[in-house]
DOMAR-569561 format. One line per 4 residues: number of its first residue (from 1); their letters; for each residue x, y, z of N, C-alpha, C, CB. Coordinates in nm, 2 decimals, always signed. Glycine has a CB too. Example, Ala and Ser with C-alpha at 12.3 -4.5 7.8 and 13.67 -1.06 7.14 Angstrom:
// DOMAR-569561
1> AS> +1.32 -0.57 +0.78 +1.23 -0.45 +0.78 +1.32 -0.33 +0.78 +1.13 -0.45 +0.90  +1.28 -0.22 +0.71 +1.37 -0.11 +0.71 +1.29 +0.00 +0.79 +1.41 -0.06 +0.57;
//
This chain:
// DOMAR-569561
1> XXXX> +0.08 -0.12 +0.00 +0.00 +0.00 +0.00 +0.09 +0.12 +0.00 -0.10 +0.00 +0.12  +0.04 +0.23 -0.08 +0.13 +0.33 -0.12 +0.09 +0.46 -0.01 +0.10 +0.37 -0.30  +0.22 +0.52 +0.03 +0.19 +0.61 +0.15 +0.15 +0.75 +0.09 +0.31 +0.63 +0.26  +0.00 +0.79 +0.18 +0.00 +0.89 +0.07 +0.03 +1.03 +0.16 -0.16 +0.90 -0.02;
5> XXXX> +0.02 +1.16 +0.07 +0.08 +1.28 +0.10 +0.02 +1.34 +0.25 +0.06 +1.38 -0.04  +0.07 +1.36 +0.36 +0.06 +1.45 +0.45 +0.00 +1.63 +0.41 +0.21 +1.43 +0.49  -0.10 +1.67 +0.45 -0.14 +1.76 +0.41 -0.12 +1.86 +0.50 -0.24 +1.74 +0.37  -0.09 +2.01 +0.47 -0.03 +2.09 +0.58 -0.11 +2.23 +0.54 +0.16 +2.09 +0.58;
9> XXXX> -0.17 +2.28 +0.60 -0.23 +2.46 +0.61 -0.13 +2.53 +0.63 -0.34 +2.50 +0.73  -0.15 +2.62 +0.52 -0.06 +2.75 +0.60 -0.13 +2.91 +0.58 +0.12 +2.76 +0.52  -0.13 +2.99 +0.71 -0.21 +3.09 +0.66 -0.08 +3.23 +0.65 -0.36 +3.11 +0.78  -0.04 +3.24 +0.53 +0.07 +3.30 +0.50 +0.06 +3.50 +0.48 +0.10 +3.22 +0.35;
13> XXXX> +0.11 +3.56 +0.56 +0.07 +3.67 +0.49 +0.26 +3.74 +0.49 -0.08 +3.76 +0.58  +0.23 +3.82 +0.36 +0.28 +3.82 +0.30 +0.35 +3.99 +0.29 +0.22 +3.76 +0.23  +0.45 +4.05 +0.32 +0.50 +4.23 +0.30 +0.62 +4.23 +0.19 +0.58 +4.31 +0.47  +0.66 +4.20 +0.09 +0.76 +4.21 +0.02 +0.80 +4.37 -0.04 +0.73 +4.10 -0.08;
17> XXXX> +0.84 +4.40 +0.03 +0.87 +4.55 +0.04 +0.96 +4.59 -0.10 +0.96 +4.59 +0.19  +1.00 +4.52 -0.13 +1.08 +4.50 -0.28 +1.03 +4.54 -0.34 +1.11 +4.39 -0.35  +0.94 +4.42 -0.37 +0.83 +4.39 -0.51 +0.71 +4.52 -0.45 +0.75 +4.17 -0.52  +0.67 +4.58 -0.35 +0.54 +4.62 -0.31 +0.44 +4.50 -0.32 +0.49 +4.75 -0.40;
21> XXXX> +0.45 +4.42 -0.29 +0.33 +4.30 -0.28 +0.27 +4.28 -0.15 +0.39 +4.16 -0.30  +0.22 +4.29 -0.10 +0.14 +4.26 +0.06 +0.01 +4.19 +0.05 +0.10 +4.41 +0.15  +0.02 +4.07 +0.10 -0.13 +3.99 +0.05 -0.06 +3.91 +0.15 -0.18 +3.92 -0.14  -0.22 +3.85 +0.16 -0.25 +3.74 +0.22 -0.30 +3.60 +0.18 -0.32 +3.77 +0.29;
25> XXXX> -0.23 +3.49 +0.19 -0.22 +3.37 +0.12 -0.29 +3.28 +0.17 -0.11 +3.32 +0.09  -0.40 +3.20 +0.19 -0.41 +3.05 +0.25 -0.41 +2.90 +0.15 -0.56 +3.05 +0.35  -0.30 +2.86 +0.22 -0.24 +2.78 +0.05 -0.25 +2.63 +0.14 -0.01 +2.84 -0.04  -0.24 +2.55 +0.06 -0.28 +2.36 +0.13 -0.15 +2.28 +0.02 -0.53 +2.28 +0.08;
29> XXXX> -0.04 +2.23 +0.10 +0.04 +2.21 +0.08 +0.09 +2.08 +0.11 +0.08 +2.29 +0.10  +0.07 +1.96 -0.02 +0.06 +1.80 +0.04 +0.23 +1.79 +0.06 -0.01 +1.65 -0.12  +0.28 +1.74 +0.16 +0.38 +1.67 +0.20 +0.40 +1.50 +0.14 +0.36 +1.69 +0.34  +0.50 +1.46 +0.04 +0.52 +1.35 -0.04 +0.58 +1.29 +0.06 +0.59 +1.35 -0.18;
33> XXXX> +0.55 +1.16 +0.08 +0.61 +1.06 +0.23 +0.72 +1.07 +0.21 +0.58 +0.89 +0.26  +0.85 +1.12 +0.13 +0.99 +1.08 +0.11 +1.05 +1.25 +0.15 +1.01 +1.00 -0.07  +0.95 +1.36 +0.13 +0.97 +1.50 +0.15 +1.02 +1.54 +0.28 +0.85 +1.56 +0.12  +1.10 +1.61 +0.32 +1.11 +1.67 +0.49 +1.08 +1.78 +0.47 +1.24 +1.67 +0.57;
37> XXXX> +1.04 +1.80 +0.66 +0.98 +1.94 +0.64 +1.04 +2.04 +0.56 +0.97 +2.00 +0.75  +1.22 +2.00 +0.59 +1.29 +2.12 +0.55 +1.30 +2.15 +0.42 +1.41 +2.13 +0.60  +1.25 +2.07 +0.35 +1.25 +2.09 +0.17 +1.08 +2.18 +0.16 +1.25 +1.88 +0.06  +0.98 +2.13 +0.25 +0.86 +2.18 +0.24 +0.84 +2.28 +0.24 +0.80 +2.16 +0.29;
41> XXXX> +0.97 +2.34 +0.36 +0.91 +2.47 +0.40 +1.06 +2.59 +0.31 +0.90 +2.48 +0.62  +1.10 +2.50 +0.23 +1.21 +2.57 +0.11 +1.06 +2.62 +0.04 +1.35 +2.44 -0.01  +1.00 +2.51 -0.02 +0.89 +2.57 -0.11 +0.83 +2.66 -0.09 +0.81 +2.51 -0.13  +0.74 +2.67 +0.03 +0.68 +2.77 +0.13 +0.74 +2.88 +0.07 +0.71 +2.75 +0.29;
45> XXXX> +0.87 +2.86 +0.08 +0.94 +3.05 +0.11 +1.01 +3.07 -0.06 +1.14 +3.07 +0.29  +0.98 +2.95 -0.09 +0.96 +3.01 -0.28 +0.85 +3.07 -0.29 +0.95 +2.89 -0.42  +0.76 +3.06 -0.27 +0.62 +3.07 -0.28 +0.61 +3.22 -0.24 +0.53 +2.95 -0.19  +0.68 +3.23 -0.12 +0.65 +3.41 -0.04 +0.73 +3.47 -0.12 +0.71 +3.47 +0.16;
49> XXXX> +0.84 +3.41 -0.21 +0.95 +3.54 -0.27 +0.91 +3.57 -0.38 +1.11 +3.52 -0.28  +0.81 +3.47 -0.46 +0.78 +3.51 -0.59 +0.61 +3.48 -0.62 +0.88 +3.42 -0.69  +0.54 +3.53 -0.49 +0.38 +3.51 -0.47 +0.33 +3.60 -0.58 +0.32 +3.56 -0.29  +0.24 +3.56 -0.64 +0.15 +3.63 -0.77 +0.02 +3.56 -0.72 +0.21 +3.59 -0.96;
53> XXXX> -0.07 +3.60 -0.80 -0.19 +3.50 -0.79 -0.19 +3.39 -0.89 -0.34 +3.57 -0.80  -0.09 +3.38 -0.98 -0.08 +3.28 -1.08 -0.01 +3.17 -1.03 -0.01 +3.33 -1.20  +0.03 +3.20 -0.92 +0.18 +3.08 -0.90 +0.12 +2.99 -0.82 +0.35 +3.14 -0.81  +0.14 +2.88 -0.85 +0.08 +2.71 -0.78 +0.19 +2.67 -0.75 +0.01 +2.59 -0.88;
57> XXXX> +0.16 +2.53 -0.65 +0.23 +2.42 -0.61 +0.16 +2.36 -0.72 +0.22 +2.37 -0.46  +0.25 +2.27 -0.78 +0.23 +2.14 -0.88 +0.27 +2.04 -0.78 +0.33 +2.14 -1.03  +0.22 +1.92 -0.85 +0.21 +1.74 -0.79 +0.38 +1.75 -0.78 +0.12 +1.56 -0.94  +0.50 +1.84 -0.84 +0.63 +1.84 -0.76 +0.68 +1.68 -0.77 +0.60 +1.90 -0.57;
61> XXXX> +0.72 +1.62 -0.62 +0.79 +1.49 -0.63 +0.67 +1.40 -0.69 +0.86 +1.43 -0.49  +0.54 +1.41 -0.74 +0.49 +1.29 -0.72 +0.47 +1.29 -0.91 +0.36 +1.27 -0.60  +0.49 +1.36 -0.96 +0.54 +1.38 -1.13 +0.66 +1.47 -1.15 +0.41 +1.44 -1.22  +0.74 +1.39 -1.19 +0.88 +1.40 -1.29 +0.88 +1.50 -1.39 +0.91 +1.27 -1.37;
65> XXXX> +0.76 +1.56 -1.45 +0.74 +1.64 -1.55 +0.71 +1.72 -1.50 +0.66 +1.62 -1.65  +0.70 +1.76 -1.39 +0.64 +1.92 -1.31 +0.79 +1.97 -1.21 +0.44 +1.88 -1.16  +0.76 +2.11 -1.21 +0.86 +2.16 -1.07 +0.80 +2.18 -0.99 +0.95 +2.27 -1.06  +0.86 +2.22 -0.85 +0.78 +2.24 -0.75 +0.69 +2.35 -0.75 +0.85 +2.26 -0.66;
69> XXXX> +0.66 +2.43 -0.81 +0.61 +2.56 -0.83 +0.59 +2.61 -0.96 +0.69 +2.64 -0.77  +0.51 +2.64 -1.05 +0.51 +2.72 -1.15 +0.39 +2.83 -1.17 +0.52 +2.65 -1.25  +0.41 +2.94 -1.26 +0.36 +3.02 -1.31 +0.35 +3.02 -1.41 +0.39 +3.10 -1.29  +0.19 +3.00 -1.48 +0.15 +3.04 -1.62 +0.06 +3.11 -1.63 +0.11 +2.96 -1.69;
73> XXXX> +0.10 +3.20 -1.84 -0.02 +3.30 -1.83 -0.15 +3.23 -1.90 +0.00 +3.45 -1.92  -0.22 +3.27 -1.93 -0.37 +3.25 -1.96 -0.35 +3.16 -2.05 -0.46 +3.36 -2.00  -0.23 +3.18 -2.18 -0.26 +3.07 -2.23 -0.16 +2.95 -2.24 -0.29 +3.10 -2.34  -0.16 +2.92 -2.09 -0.09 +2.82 -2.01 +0.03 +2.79 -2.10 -0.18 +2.68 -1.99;
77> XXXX> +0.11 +2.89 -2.11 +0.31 +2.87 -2.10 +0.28 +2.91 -2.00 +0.46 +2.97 -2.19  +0.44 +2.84 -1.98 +0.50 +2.87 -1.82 +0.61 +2.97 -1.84 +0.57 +2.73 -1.74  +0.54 +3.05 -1.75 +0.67 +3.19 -1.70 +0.76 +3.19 -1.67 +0.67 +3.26 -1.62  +0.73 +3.09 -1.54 +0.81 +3.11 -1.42 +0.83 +2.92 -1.36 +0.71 +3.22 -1.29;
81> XXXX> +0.92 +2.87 -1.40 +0.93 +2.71 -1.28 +1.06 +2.75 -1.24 +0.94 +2.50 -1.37  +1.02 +2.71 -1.07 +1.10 +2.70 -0.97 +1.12 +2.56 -0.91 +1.05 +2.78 -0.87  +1.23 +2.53 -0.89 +1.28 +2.37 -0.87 +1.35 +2.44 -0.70 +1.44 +2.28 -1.03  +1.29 +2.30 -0.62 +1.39 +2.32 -0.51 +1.47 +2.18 -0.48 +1.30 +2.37 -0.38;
85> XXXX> +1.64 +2.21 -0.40 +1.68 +2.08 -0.41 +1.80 +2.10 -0.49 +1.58 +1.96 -0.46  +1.85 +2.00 -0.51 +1.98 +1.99 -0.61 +1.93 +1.86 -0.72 +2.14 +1.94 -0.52  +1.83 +1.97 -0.86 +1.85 +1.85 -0.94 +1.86 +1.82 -1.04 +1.80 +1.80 -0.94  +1.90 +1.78 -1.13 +2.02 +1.72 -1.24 +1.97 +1.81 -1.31 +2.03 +1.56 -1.30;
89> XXXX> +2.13 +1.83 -1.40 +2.18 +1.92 -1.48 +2.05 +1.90 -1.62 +2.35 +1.88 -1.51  +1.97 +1.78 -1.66 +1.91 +1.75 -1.78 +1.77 +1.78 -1.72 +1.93 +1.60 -1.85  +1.73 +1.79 -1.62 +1.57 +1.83 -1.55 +1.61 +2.00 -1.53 +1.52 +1.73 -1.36  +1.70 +2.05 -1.54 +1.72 +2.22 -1.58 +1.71 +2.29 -1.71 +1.84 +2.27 -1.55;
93> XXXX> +1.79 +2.18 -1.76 +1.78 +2.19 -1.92 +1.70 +2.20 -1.97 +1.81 +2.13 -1.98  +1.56 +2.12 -1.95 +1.48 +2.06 -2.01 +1.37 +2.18 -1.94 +1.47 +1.90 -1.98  +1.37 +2.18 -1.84 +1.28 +2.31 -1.80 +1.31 +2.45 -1.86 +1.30 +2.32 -1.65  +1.45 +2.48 -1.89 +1.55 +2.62 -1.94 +1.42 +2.65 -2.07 +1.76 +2.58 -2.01;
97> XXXX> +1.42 +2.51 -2.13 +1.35 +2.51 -2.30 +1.19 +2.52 -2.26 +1.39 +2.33 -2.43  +1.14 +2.50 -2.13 +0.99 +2.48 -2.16 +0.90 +2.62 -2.09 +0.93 +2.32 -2.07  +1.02 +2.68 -2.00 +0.99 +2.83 -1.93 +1.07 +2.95 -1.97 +1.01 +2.83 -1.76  +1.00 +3.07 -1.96 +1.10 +3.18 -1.94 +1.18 +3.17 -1.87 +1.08 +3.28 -1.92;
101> XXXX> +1.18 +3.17 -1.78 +1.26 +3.17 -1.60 +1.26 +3.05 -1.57 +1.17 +3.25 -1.46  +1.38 +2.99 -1.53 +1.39 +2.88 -1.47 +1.50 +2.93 -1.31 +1.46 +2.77 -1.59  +1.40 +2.87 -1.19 +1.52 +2.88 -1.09 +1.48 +2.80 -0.98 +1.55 +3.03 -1.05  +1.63 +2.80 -0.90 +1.64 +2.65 -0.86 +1.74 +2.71 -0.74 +1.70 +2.52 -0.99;
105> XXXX> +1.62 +2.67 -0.61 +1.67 +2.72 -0.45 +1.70 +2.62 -0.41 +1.57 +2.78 -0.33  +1.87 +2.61 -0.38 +1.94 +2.49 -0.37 +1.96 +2.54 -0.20 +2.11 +2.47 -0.50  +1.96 +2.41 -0.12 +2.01 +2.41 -0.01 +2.05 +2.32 +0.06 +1.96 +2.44 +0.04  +2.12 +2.30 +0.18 +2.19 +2.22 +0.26 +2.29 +2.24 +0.24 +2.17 +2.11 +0.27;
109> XXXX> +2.37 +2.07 +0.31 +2.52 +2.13 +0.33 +2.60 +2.09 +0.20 +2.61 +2.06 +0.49  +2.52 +1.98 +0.11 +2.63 +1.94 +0.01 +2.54 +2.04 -0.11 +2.65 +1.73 -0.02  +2.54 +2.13 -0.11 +2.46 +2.22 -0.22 +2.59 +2.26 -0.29 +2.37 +2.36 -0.15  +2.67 +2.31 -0.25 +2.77 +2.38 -0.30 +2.82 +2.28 -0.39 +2.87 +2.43 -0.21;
113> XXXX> +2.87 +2.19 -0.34 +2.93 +2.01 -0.41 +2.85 +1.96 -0.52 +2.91 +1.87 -0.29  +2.74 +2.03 -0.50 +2.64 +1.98 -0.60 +2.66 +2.06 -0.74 +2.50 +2.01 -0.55  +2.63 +2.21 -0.69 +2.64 +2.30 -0.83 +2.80 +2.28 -0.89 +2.59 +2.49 -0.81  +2.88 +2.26 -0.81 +3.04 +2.30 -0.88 +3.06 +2.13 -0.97 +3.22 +2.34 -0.71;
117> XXXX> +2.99 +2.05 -0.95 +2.94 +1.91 -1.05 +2.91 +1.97 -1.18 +2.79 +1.81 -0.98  +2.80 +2.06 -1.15 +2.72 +2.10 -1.28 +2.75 +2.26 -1.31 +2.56 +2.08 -1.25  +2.76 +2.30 -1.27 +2.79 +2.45 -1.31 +2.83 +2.47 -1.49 +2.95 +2.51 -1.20  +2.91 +2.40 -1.50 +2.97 +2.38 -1.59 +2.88 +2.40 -1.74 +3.02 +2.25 -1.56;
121> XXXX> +2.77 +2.21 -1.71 +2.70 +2.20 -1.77 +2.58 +2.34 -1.86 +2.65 +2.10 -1.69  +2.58 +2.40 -1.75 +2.42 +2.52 -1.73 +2.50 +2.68 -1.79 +2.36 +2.54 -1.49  +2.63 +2.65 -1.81 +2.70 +2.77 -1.87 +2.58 +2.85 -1.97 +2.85 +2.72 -1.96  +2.53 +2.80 -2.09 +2.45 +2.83 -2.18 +2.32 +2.84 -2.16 +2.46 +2.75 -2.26;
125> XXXX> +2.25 +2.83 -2.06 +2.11 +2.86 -1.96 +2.09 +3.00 -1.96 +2.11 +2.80 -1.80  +2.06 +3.04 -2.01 +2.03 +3.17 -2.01 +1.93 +3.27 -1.92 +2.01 +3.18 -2.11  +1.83 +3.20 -1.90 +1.71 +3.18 -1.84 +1.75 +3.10 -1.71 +1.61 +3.11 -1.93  +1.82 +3.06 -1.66 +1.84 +3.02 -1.52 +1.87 +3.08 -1.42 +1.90 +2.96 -1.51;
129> XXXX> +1.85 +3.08 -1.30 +1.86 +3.17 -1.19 +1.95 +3.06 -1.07 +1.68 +3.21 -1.14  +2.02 +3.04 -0.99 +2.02 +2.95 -0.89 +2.07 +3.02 -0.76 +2.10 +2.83 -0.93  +1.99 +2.98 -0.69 +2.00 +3.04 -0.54 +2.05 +2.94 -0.44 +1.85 +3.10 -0.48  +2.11 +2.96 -0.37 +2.14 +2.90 -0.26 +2.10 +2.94 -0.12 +2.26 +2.89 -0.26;
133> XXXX> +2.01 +2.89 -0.07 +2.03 +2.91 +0.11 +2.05 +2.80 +0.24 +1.90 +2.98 +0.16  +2.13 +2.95 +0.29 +2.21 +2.83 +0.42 +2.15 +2.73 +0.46 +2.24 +2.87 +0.55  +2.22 +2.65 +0.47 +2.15 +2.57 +0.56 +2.13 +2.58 +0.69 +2.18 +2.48 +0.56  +2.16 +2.60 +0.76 +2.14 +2.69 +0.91 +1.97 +2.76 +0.90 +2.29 +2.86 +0.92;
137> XXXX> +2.00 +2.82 +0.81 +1.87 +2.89 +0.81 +1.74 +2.78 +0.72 +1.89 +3.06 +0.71  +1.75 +2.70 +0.67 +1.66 +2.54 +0.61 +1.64 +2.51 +0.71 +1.70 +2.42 +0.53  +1.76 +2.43 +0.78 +1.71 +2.38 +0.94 +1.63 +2.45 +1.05 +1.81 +2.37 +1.02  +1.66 +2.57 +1.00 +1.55 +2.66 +1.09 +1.41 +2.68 +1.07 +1.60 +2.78 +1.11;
141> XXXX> +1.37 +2.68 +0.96 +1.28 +2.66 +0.88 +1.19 +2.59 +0.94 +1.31 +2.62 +0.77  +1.24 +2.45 +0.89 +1.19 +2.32 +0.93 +1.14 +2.30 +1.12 +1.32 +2.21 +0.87  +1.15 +2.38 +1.15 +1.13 +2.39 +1.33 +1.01 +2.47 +1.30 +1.29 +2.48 +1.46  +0.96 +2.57 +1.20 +0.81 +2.63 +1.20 +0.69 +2.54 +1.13 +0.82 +2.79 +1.11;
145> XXXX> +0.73 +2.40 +1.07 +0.62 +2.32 +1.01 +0.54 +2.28 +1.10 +0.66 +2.20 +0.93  +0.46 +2.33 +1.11 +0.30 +2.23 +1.21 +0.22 +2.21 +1.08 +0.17 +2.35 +1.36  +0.12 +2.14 +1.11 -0.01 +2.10 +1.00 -0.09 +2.19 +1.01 -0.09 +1.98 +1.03  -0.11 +2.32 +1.07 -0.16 +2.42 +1.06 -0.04 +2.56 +1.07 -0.27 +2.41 +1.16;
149> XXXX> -0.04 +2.59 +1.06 +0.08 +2.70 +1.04 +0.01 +2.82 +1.02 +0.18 +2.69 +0.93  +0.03 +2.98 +1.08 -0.01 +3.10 +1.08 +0.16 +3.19 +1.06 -0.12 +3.13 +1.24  +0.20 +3.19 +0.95 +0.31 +3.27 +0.91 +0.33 +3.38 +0.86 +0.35 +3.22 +0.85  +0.44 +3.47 +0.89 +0.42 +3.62 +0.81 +0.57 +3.61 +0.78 +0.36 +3.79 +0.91;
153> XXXX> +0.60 +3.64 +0.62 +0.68 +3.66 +0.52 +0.70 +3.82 +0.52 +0.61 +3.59 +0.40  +0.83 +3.88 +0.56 +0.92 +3.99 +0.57 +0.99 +3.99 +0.43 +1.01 +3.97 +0.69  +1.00 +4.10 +0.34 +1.09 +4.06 +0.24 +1.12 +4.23 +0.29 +1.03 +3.98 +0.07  +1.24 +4.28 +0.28 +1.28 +4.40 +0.24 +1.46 +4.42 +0.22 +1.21 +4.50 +0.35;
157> XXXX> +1.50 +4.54 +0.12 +1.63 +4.53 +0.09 +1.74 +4.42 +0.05 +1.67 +4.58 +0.18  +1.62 +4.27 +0.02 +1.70 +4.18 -0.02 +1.72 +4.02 +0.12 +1.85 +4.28 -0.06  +1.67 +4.08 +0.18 +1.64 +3.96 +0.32 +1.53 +3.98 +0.37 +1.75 +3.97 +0.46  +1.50 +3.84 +0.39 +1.40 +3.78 +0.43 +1.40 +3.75 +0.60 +1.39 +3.66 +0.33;
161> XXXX> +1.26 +3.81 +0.62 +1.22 +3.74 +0.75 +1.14 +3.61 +0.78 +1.16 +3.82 +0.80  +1.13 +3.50 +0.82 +1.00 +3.41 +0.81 +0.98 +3.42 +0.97 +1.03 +3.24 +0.75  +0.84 +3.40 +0.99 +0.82 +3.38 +1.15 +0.66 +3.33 +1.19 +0.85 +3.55 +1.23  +0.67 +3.26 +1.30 +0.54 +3.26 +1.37 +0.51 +3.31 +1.45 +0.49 +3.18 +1.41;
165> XXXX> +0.53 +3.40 +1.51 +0.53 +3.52 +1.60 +0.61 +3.43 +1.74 +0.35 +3.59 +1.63  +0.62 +3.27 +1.69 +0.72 +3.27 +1.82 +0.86 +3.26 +1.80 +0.70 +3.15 +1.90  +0.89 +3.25 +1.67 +1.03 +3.21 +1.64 +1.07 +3.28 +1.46 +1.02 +3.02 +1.65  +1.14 +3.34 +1.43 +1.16 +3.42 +1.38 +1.33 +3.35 +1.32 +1.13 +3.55 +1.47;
169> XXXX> +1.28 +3.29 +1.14 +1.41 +3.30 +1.11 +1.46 +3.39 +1.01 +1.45 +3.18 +1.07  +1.60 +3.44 +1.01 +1.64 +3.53 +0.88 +1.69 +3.46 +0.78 +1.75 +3.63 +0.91  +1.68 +3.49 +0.67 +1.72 +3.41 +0.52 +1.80 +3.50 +0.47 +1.60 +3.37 +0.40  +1.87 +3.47 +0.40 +1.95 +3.56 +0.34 +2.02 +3.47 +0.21 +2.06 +3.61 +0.45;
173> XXXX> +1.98 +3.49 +0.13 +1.97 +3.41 -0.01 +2.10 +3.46 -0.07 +1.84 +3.44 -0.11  +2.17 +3.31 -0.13 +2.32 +3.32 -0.17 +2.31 +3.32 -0.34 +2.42 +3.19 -0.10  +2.32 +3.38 -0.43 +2.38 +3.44 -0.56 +2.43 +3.33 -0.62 +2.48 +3.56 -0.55  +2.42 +3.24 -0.66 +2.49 +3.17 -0.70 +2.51 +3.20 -0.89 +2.42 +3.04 -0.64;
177> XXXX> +2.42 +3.16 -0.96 +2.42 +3.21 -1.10 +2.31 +3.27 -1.13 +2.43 +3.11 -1.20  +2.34 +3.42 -1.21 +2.18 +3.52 -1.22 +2.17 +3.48 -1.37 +2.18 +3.72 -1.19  +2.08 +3.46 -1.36 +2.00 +3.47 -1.51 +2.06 +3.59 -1.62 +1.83 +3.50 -1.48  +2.10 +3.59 -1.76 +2.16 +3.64 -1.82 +2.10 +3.71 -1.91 +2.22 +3.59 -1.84;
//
């Protein structure tokens, strides 16, 4: 018998002082039995840095053909796919040709080990973005997942706040390759 997805509430609101965005999100977010929080709640805070009303969670790990996240316009191209994780140089590729924007929030500790594998490969991606965040701050993340969650998303001058009003982490997103 196949385990199925863990389902998690989050009531998200949102100040991205950047972008001027300020909204409030309540989004339902299946957890894949093989997923941890701390990848979940990577998505989550994809989701707060590039919140539109177009942008979805897709089925992610449980179809191979989707990223974790995308954006399409009306006549369903995709804008925007966001991959989280470290993953292979031919599932970037392949996304580079199917979106405008392709980008990909790499984290933990073997992240770095990962892109200097591929870096290489993704020279000609033009359309690719890749971000890295600490891991320090993932792990910290993962300490705000409950199955109900009441979160507020801080974005200003380039750093991020996440918090539940009991615990409060800072992000600070690492540059890895900008889109060209």
């Amino acid at each position: 018998m196949a385990l199925k997805a863990t389902i998690f509430k989050a009531d998200l609101q949102i100040a991205d002082m950047d972008r001027n965005y300020y909204q409030d999100h309540a989004l339902t977010l299946a957890r894949h039995p093989s997923e941890t929080d701390e990848r979940m709640m990577v998505r989550l805070l994809a989701f707060a840095i590039h919140a539109d009303e177009a942008l979805t969670f897709t089925k992610g790990l449980f179809d191979t053909e989707e990223p974790d996240l995308w954006q399409k316009d009306l006549t369903g191209a995709i804008q925007l796919w966001i991959e989280v994780g470290q993953p292979d140089e031919k599932r970037i590729l392949k996304a580079c040709g199917r979106s405008e924007q392709v980008i990909v929030y790499s984290y933990g500790a073997t992240s770095h080990i990962w892109w200097k594998q591929i870096a290489n490969k993704l020279e000609r991606a033009k359309n690719l973005t890749v971000i890295n965040l600490p891991s320090e701050a993932a792990q910290q993340m993962s300490s705000l997942a409950q199955r109900s969650m009441q979160l507020q998303c801080t974005i200003q001058d380039g750093q991020i706040w996440l918090t539940d009003s009991v615990t409060t982490v800072q992000i600070d997103r690492e540059p890895v390759k900008p889109a060209r």
